[in-house]
C-alpha positions as CSV (number, residue, x, y, z in Angstrom):
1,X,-121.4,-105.6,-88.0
2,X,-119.5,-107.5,-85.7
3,X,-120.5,-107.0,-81.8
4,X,-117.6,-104.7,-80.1
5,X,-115.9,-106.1,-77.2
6,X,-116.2,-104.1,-74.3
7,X,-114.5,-104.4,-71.2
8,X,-114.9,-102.0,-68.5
9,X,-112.5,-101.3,-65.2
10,X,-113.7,-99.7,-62.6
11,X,-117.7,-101.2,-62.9
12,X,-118.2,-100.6,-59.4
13,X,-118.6,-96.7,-59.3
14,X,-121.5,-94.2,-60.4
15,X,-119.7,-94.1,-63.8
16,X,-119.2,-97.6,-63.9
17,X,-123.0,-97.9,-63.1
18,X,-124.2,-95.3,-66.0
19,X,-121.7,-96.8,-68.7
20,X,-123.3,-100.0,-67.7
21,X,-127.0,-99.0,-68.0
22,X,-126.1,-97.4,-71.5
23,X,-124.0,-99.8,-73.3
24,X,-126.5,-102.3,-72.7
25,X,-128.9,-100.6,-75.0
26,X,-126.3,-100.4,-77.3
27,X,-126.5,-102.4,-80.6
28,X,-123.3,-103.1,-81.3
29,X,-121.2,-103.4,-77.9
30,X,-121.2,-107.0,-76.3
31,X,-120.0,-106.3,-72.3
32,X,-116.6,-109.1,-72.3
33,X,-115.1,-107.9,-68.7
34,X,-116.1,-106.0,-65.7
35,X,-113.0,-105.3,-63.5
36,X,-112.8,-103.8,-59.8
37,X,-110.8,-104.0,-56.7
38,X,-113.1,-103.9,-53.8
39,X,-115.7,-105.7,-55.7
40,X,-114.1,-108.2,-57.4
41,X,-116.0,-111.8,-56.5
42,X,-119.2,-110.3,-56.6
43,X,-122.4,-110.3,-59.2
44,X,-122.7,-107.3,-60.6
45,X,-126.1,-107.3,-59.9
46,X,-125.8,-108.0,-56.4
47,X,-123.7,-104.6,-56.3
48,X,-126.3,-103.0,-58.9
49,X,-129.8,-104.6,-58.4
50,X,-131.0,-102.4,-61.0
51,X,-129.7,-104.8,-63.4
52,X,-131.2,-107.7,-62.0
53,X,-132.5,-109.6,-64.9
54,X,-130.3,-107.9,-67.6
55,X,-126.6,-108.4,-66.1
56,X,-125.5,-111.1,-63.8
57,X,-121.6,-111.0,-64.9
58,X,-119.2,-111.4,-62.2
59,X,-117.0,-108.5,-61.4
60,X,-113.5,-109.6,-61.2
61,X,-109.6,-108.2,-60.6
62,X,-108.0,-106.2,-62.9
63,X,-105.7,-107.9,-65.4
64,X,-104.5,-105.9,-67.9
65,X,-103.1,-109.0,-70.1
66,X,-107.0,-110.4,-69.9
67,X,-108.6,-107.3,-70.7
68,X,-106.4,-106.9,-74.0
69,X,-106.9,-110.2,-74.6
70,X,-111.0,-110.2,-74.3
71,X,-111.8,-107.2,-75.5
72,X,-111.6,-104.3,-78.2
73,X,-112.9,-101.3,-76.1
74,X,-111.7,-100.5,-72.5
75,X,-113.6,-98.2,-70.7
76,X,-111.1,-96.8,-67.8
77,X,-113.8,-95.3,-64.7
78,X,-110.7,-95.3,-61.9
79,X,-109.8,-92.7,-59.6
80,X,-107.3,-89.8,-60.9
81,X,-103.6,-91.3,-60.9
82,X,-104.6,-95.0,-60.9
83,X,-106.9,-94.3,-64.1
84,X,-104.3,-92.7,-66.5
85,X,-101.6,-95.7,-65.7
86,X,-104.0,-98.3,-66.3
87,X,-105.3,-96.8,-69.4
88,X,-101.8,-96.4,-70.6
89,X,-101.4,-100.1,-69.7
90,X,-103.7,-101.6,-72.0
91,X,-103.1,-98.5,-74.8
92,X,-99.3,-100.0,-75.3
93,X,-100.9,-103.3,-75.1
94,X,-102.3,-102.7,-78.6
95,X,-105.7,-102.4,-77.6
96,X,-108.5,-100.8,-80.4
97,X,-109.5,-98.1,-78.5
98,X,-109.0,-97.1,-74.5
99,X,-111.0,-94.2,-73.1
100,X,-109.8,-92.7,-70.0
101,X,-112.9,-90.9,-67.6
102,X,-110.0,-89.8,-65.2
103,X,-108.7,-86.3,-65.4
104,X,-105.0,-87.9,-65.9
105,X,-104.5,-87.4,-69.6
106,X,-106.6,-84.4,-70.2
107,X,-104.1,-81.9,-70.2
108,X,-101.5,-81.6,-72.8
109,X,-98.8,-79.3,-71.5
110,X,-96.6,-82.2,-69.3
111,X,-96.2,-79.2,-67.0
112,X,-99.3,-77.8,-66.7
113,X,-100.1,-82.0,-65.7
114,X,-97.6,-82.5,-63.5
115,X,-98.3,-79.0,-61.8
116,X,-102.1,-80.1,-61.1
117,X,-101.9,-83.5,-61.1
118,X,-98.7,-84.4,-59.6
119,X,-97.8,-86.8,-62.7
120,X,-97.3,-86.8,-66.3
121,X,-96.3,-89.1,-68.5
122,X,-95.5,-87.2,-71.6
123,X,-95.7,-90.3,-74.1
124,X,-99.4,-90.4,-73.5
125,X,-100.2,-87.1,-73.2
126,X,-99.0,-86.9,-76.3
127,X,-101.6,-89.5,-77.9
128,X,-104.3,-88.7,-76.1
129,X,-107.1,-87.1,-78.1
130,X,-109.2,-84.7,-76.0
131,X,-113.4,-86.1,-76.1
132,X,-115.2,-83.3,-76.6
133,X,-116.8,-83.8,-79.9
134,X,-118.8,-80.8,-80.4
135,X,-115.0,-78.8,-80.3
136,X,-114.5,-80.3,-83.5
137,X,-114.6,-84.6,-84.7
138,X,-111.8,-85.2,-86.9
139,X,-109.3,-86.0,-84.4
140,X,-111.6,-88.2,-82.7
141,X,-111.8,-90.5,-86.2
142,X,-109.8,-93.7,-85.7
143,X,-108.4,-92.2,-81.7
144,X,-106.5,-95.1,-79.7
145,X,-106.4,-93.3,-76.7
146,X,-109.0,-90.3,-75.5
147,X,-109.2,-88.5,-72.2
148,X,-112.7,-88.5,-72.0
149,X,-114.0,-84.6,-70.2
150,X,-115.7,-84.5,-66.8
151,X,-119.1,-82.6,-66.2
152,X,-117.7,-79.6,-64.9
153,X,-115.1,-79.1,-67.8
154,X,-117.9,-80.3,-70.4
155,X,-120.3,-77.8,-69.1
156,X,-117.8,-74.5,-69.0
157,X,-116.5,-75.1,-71.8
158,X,-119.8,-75.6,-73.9
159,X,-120.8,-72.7,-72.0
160,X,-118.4,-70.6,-73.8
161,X,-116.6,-71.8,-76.5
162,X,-118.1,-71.1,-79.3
163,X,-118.9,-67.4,-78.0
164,X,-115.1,-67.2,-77.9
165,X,-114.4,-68.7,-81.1
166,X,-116.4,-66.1,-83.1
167,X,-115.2,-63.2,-81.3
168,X,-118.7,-62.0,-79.4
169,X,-116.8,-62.0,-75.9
170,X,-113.7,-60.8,-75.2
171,X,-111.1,-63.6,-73.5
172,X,-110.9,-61.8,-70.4
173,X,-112.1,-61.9,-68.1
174,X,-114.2,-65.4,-67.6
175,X,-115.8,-66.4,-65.0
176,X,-117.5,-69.4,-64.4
177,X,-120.0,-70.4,-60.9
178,X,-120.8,-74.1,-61.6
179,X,-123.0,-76.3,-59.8
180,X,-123.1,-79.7,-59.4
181,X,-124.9,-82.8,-57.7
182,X,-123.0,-85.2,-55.0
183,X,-122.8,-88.1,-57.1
184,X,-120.1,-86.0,-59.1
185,X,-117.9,-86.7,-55.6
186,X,-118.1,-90.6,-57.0
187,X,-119.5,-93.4,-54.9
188,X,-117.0,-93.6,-51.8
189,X,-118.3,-92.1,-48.8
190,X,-117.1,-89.2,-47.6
191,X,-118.2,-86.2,-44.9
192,X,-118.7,-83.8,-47.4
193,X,-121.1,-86.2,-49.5
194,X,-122.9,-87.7,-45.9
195,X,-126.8,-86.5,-46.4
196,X,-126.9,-84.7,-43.3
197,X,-123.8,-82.2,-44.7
198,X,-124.8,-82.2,-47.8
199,X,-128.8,-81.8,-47.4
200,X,-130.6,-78.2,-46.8
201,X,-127.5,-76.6,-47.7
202,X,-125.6,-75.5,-50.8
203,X,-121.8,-74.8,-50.4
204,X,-118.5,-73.5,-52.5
205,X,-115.3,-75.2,-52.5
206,X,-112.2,-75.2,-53.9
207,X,-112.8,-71.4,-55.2
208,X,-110.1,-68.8,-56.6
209,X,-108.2,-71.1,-59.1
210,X,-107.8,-74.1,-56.9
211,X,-109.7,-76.7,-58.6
212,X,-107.7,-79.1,-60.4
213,X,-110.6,-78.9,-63.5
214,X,-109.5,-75.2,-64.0
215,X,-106.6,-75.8,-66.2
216,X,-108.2,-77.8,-68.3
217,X,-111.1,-75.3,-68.9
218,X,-108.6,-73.0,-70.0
219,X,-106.8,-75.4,-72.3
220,X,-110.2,-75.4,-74.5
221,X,-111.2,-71.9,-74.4
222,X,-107.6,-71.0,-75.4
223,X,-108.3,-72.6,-78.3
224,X,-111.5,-71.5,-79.3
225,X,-110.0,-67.5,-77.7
226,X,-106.5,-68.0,-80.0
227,X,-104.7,-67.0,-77.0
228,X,-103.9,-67.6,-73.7
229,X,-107.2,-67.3,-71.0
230,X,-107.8,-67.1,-67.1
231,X,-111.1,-68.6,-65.8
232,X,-112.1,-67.7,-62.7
233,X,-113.9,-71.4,-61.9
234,X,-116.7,-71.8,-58.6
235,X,-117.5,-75.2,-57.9
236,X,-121.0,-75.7,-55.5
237,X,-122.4,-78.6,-54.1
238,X,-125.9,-79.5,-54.5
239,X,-127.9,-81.2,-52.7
240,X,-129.3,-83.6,-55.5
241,X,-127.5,-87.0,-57.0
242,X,-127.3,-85.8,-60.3
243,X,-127.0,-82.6,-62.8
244,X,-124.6,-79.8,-63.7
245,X,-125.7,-76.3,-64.3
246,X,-122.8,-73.9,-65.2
247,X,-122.9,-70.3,-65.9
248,X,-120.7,-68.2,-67.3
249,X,-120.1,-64.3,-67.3
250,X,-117.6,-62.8,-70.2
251,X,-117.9,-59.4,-71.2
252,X,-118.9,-58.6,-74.9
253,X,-117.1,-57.0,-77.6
254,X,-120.1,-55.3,-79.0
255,X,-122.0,-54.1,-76.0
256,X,-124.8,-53.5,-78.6
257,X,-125.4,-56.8,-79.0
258,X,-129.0,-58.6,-78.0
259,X,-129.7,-61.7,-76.4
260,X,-130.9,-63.1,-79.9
261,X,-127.7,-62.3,-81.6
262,X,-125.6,-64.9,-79.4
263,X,-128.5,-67.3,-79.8
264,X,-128.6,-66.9,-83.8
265,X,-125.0,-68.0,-83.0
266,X,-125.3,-70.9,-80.8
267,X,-128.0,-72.5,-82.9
268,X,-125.6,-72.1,-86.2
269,X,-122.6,-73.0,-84.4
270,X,-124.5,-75.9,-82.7
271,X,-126.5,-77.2,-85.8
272,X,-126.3,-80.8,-86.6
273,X,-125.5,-81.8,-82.7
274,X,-126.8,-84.8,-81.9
275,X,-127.0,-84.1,-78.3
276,X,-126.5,-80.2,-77.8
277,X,-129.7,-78.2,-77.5
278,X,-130.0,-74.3,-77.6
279,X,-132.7,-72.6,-75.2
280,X,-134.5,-69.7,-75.4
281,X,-134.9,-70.1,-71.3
282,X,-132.8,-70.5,-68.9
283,X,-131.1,-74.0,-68.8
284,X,-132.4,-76.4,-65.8
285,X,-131.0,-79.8,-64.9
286,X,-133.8,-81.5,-64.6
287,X,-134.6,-81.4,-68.2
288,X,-131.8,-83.2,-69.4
289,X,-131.8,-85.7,-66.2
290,X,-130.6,-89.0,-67.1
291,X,-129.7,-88.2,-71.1
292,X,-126.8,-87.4,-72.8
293,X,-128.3,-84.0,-74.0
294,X,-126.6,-80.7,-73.5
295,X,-129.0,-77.1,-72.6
296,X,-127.1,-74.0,-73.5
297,X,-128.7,-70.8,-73.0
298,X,-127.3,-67.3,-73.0
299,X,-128.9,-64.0,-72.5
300,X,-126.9,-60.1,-73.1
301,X,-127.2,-58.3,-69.8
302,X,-126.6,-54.9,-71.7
303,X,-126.8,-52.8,-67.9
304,X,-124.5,-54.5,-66.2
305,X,-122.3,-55.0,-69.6
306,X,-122.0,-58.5,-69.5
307,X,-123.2,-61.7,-71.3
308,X,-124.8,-64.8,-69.2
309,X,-124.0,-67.8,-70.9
310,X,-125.6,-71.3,-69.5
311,X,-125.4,-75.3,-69.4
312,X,-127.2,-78.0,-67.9
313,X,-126.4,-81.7,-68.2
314,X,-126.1,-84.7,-66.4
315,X,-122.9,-85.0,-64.9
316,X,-123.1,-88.9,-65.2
317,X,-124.0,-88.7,-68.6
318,X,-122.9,-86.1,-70.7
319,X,-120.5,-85.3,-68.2
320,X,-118.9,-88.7,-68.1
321,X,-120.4,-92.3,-69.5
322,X,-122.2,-90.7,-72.5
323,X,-119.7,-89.0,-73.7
324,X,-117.7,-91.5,-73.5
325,X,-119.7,-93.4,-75.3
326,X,-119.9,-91.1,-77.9
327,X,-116.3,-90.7,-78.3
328,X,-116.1,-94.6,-79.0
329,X,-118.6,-94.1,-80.9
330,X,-117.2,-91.6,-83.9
331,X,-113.6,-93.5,-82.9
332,X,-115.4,-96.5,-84.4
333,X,-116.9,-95.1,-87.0
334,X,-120.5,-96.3,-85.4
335,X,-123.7,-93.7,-85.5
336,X,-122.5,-91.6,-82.7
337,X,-125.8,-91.7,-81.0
338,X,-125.6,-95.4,-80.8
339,X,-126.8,-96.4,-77.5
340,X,-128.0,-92.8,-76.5
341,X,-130.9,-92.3,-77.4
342,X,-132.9,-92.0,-74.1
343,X,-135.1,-88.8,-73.4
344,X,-134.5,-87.4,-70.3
345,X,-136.2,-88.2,-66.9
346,X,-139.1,-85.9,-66.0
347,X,-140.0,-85.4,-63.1
């Protein structure tokens, strides 16, 4: 088969990093274009010295024309607003396949968009194909355009979708207390990411339906509830660079139920998954550090009447590059653990 053009815009960022340490161990992508603003000029292993020796391409302005032109594949890694035009730029330029990591075209309602995100073009909301593959491939065959799901969506969802889908937990109410490391902030400084804040401490924000992920958490378990939800959605900062742990409290419809019947569950539901493994124990990131793989535990907590469902992944991974990559992937018609094979880091 014919190498895959790749060009990727936004290179300079953690996600631009991880989708450049993947795709290089990809068998069928050749890297055509890297594109950045601040960065432009500069070897991209002078900006990622990790790659000396494997990557000396020069990073260079973003051209949308060029990037149509020079590659088959765009990989769109820009902050939220920016990210969602530009992919829609080289979408109507008739590219193969663009695959947005911004949150821009993740949600479908235009309203629900506009309300979170203060845009929406309705057009490409309309194409865009949701990335999650485990919810279900088909639409993902021969995509165009995909909103590719961050870690924190990723994670909640997995957490609990397929709980909700088979009716083992009622749709209300759902909470979810996630926890993520600071790279998930992305690579531009900022006080809240500064090692002394961040260090020896462990902190909330954006609680009590303010976080602009929330949304789009509900969009998915809607679909696997067949109604309407409300997740009640906890971010935390870590103080680690990578890994998402999520867990997730929904009350059962059988209170009867033991811990092994929602496993026997999760491992038929989750059968087959290339990257989604179920856990007897309790989910930890660093098991899944630097892979695309999903842990999904859940446990029945029968005196306090509640099921415990968990996730751990890496949120530049699973929760960003690799999935992406495995959305391009199935798009394409490639093995869709091309390029992701990796075990996990340990320790």
């Amino acid at each position: 088969m014919a190498s895959i053009r790749v060009a990727l815009v936004g290179a300079s960022g953690y996600t631009g990093a991880e989708l450049l340490r993947l795709l290089l161990s990809h068998p069928d992508v050749e890297l055509t274009l890297l594109c950045a603003h601040k960065s432009a000029g500069q070897r991209i292993d002078a900006l990622f010295p990790q790659l000396t020796g494997r990557l000396s391409t020069v990073v260079e302005p973003y051209d949308g024309a060029r990037v149509a032109r020079d590659a088959d594949v765009a990989f769109v890694a820009l902050p939220h607003g920016e990210s969602g035009r530009v992919a829609g730029e080289l979408y109507r330029l008739g590219m193969r396949l663009v695959l947005d990591l911004s949150g821009d075209l993740r949600i479908s309602d235009p309203a629900i968009c506009r309300e979170w995100y203060g845009h929406a073009d309705e057009a490409l909301l309309a194409e865009a194909v949701y990335g999650l593959p485990e919810l279900g491939r088909a639409r993902l065959d021969r995509a165009r355009l995909i909103a590719v799901p961050g870690c924190y969506p990723t994670a909640s969802i997995l957490a609990l979708f397929a709980l909700l889908e088979a009716k083992l937990v009622a749709p209300a109410p759902l909470i979810v207390d996630a926890k993520s490391g600071v790279s998930g902030a992305g690579r531009t400084p900022a006080l809240s990411s500064h090692l002394p804040e961040a260090g020896e401490g462990v902190r909330a924000y954006k609680v009590a339906g303010t976080h602009r992920h929330t949304p789009e958490i509900e969009q998915a378990l809607g679909l696997a509830a067949g109604t309407a939800v409300r997740v009640s959605f906890s971010p935390h900062l870590l103080p680690m660079s990578r890994g998402i742990l999520a867990t997730a409290y929904a009350v059962p419809t059988d209170p009867s139920r033991k811990t092994e019947d929602y496993l026997r569950l999760l491992r038929e539901r989750f059968t087959g998954e290339p990257f989604v493994r179920v856990v007897e124990h309790p989910p930890d990131t660093a098991h899944v550090r630097g892979s695309n793989l999903v842990h999904l535990g859940v446990a029945a907590d029968r005196r306090a009447g509640l099921v415990v469902a968990m996730t751990a992944l890496d949120n530049l991974v699973k929760g960003a590059s690799g999935q992406a990559i495995q959305c391009m992937n199935r798009a394409l018609g490639l093995p869709e653990a091309a390029g992701l094979g990796g075990s996990p880091m340990f320790p």
